[in-house]
N, C-alpha and C positions, 0 to 999 in steps of 0.2 A: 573585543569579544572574540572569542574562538568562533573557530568553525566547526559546522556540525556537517554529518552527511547522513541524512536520512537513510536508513537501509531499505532493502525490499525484501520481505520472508519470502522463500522459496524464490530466489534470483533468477534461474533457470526457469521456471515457471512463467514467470513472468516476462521474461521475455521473448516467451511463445508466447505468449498472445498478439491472435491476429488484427489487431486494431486497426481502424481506417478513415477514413477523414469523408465524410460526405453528408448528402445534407439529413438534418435534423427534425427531430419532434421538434414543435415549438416546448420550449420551456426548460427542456432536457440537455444534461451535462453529456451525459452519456447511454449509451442505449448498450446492453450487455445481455446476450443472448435474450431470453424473453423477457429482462430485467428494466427498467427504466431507473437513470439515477437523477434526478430533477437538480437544476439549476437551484432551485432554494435549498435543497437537502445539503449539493454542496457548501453552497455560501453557511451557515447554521455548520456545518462539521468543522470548514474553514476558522471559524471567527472562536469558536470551542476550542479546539486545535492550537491557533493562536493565543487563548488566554492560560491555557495548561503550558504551554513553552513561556508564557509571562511568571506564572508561577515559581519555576527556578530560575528564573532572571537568563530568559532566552528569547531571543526571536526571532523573526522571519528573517532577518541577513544571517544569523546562524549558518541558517538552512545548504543554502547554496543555490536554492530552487528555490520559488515562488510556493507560500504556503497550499494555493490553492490545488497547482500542479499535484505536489506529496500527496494533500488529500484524495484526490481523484482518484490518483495512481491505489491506494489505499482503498477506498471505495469499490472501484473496478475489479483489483483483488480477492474482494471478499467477495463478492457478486458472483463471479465465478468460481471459487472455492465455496461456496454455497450452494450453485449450482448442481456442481458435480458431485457433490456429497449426496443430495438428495436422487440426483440420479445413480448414484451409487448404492444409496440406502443404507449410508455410512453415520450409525449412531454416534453422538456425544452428548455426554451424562454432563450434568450440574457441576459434579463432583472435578470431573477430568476439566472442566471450566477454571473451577478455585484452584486445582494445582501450577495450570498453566501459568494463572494470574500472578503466581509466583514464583514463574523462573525470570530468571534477569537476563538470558541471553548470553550475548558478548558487552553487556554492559554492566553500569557496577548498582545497579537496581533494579527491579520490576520496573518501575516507574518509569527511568530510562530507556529502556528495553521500548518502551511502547511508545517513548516519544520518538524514537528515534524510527518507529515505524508509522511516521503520523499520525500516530492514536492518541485521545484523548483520555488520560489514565481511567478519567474516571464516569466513562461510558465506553469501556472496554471489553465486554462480554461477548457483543456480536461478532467483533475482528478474532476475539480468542477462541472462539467455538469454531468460526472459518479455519483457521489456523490448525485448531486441534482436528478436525475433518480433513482436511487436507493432509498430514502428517499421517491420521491412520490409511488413506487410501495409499499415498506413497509405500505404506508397509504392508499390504495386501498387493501389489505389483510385484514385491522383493524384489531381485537382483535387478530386473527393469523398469525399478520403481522411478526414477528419476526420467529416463526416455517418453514413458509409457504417459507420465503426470504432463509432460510436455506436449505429448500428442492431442492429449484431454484438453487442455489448454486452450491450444490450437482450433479446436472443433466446436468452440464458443463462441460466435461472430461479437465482435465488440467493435462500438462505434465514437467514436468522440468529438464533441463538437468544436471545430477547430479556434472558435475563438478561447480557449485555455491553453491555446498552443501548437505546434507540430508537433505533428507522431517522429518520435527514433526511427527511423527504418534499418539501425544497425544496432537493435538490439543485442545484447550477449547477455551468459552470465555475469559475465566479468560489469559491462554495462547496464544492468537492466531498465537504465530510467527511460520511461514510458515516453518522455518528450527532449523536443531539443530547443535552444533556446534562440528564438525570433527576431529577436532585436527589442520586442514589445514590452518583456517583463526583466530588461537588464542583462548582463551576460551571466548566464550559469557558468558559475564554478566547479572546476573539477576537484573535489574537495579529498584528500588524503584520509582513505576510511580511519576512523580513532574513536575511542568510547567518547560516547557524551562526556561533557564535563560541566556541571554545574557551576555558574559562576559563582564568585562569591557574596554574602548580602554584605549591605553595605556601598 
């Protein structure tokens, strides 16, 4: 099976966030500014997640990371890209939802596009609305749209409960995965960015 390498929308972005490892709510994946993302929401994204990459004949060794990890990292992104929309006051229409849902990205489908963002295609409105919010705020910042989105970022405290892993502390764009790999969940692969590739059936 090939390898896949999950992407992160807005790489930059994401790798300003200031995440940190300390202790927890009971129960709770992660704690995101006033947000809480519960251990069972995870696992249920998780398992969704995994059956939608079973669908075109893909799976967790694809990845290169642990399913759960992608999801989090996904989760955690939208959390805060949600955040800051509403503190922005940054509308998205229904409409600006369905166009989204049909761009592919840098890959060779919708569908792809959003597995490769650990989304589940098809309970994808909530990540694509984040997504679409976040993209109009970047364009109301203009030329310091990209710095300014970073700062925002930044100023979201995000917490993650470390048994899903260690925090990166050497985020980049170039890097943005959220976690580094512990010895607990196998070694992460450094996977050579490439469009998905649907295997073939059969």
């Amino acid at each position: 099976m090939k390898s896949i390498r999950v992407v992160a929308a807005a790489a930059a972005a994401v790798a300003a966030l200031t995440a940190c490892s300390s202790p927890m709510q009971a129960g709770a994946a992660a704690v995101v500014g006033n947000e809480r993302i519960s251990t069972s929401k995870l696992n249920e994204e998780t398992q969704a997640y995994l059956a939608a990459l079973k669908r075109v004949n893909l799976d967790e060794t694809a990845l290169g990371v642990p399913a759960n990890q992608a999801v989090l990292q996904r989760l955690v992104h939208v959390s805060v890209s949600r955040q800051l929309a509403a503190r922005h006051k940054v509308p998205v229409s229904e409409t600006e939802i369905d166009a989204a849902l049909k761009d592919p990205g840098q890959q060779q489908s919708p569908e792809m596009n959003l597995l490769s963002n650990a989304v589940n295609p098809s309970d994808a409105r909530e990540y694509v609305r984040a997504m679409v919010g976040l993209a109009k705020l970047q364009q109301q910042y203009g030329q310091a749209g990209q710095q300014k989105l970073i700062e925002e970022f930044s100023s979201i405290r995000t917490t993650i409960n470390p048994r899903f892993g260690t925090l990166n502390p050497q985020r980049t764009q170039e890097n943005p995965a959220l976690f580094v790999d512990t010895g607990r969940f196998g070694q992460v692969q450094q996977v050579p960015q490439q469009p998905m590739q649907q295997q073939p059936q059969g």
